[in-house]
C-alpha positions in Angstrom: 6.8 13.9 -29.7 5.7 10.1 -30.3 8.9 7.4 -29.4 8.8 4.7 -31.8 10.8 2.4 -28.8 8.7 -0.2 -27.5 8.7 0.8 -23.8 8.8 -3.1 -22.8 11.8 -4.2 -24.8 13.1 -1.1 -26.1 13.6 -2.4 -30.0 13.4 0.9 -32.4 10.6 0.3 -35.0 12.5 2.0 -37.7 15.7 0.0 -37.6 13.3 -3.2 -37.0 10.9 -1.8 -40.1 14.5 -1.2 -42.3 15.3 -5.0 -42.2 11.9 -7.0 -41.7 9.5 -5.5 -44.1 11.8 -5.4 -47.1 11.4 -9.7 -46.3 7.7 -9.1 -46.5 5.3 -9.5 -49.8 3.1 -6.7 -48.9 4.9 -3.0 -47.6 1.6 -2.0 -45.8 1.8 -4.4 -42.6 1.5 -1.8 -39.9 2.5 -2.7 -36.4 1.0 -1.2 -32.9 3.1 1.3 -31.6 2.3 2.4 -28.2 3.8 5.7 -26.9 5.5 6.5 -24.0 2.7 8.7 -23.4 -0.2 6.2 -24.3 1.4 3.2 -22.1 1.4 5.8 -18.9 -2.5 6.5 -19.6 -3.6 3.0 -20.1 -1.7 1.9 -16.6 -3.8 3.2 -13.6 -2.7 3.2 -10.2 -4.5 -0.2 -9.0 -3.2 -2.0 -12.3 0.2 -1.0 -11.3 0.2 -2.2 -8.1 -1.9 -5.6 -9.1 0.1 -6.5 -12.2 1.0 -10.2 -11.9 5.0 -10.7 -13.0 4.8 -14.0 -11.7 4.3 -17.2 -14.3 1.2 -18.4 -14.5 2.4 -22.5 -14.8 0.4 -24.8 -13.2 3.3 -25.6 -11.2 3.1 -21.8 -9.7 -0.6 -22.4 -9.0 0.1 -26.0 -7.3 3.1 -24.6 -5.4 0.6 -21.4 -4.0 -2.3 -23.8 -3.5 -0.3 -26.6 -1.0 1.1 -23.0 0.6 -2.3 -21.7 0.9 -3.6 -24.9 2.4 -0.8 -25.0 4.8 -1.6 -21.6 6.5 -5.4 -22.5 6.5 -4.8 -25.3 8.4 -2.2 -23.9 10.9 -4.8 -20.7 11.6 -7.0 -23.3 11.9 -4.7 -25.1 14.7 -3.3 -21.1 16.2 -7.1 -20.1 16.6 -8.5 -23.3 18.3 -6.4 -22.6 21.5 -6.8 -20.7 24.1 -4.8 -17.8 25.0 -3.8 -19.5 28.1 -2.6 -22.3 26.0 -0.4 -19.6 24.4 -0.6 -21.7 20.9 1.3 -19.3 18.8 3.9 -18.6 21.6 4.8 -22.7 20.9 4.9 -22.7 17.3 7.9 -22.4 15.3 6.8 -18.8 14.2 7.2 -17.5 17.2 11.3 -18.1 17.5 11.3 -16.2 13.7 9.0 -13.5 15.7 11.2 -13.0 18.9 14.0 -11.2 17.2 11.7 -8.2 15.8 10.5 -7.8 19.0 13.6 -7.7 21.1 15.0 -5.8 18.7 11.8 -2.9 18.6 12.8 -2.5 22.2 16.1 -1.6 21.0 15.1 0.3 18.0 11.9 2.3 20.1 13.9 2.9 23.1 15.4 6.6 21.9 11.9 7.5 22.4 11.0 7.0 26.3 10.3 3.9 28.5 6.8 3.5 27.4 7.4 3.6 23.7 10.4 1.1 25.1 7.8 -1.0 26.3 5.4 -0.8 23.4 8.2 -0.7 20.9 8.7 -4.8 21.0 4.8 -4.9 19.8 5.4 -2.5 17.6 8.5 -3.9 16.1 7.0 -7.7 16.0 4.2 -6.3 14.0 6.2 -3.3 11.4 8.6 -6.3 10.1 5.9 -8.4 8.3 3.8 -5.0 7.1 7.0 -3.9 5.4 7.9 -7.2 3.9 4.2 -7.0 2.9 4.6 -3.4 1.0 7.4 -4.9 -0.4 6.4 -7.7 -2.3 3.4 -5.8 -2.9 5.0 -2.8 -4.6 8.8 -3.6 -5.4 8.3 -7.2 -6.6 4.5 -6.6 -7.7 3.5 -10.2 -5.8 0.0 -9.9 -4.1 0.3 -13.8 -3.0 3.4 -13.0 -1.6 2.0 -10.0 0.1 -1.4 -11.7 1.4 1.2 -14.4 3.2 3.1 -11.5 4.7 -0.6 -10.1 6.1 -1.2 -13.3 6.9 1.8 -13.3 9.5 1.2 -9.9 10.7 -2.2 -11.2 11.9 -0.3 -14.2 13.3 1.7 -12.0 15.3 -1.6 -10.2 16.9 -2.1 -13.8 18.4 1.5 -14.1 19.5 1.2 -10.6 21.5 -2.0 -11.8 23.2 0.0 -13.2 26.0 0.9 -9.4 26.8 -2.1 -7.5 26.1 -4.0 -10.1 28.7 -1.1 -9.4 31.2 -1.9 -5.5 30.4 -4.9 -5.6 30.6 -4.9 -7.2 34.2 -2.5 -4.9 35.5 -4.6 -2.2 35.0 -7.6 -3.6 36.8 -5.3 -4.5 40.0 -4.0 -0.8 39.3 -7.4 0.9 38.4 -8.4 3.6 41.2 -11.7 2.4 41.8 -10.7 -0.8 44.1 -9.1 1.4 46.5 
């Protein structure tokens, strides 16, 4: 069975036919219904995902622009240091990054002390991927999203400090020195 209701604004064809074509010279306009059915078909999957709600103003493409700028140019500053330097560990990110990861001890530690240990890591790194499935699929905003991937890969140099440290303990640790 066809619907004769727009599925974007939900008017009803035949009431909007009843009182606007009678104002009309000519009885044969026709107008483009689309079907629930039809509008389902002609929507894949990436479509879906990629369909821009946002305005498209130049003020919305200034304002993403200055934003896009800015995070070129401080991944620009965070990769130029060393890890010694610990650049990300000084930037202001890091204090918006240090209550994940105290808290993905916390959330992590249910499952053994070594998940405890990982679990800050783990919990530094979840919080940006979920914002970034977020305003991917709830709000449908792929700038939004590519800012929130953009911080997740921020936060790979903010654990760098650790994995060094690891990775150092297990040399002094490693069986073959003794």
């Amino acid at each position: 069975m066809q619907s004769e209701i727009c599925p974007h604004c939900g008017i009803v064809f035949e009431k909007y036919h009843k009182y606007h074509l009678e104002q009309t010279d000519s009885q044969d306009v026709q107008s483009p219904i689309v079907t629930l059915d039809e509008e389902v078909e002609a929507k894949p999957l990436i479509k879906f995902l990629f369909h821009d709600t946002q305005q498209n103003t130049m003020t919305y493409f200034v304002g993403r622009l200055l934003i896009f700028m800015g995070l070129v140019i401080w991944s620009l500053q965070l990769m130029s240091g060393s890890i010694e330097s610990n650049a990300a560990g000084n930037s202001f990110l890091h204090l918006v990054n240090l209550p994940f990861h105290e808290a993905g001890h916390i959330v992590f530690r249910p499952f053994g002390s070594f998940i405890t240990s990982l679990g800050g890591t783990l919990g530094q790194l979840l919080m940006p991927s979920i914002c970034m499935g977020v305003l991917l699929v709830k709000t449908r905003d792929p700038f939004g999203a590519s800012v929130a991937l953009w911080w997740v890969g921020e936060n790979f140099l903010d654990i760098a400090p650790y994995m060094k440290a690891m990775s150092s303990l297990n040399i002094e640790n490693s069986p073959e020195q003794h």
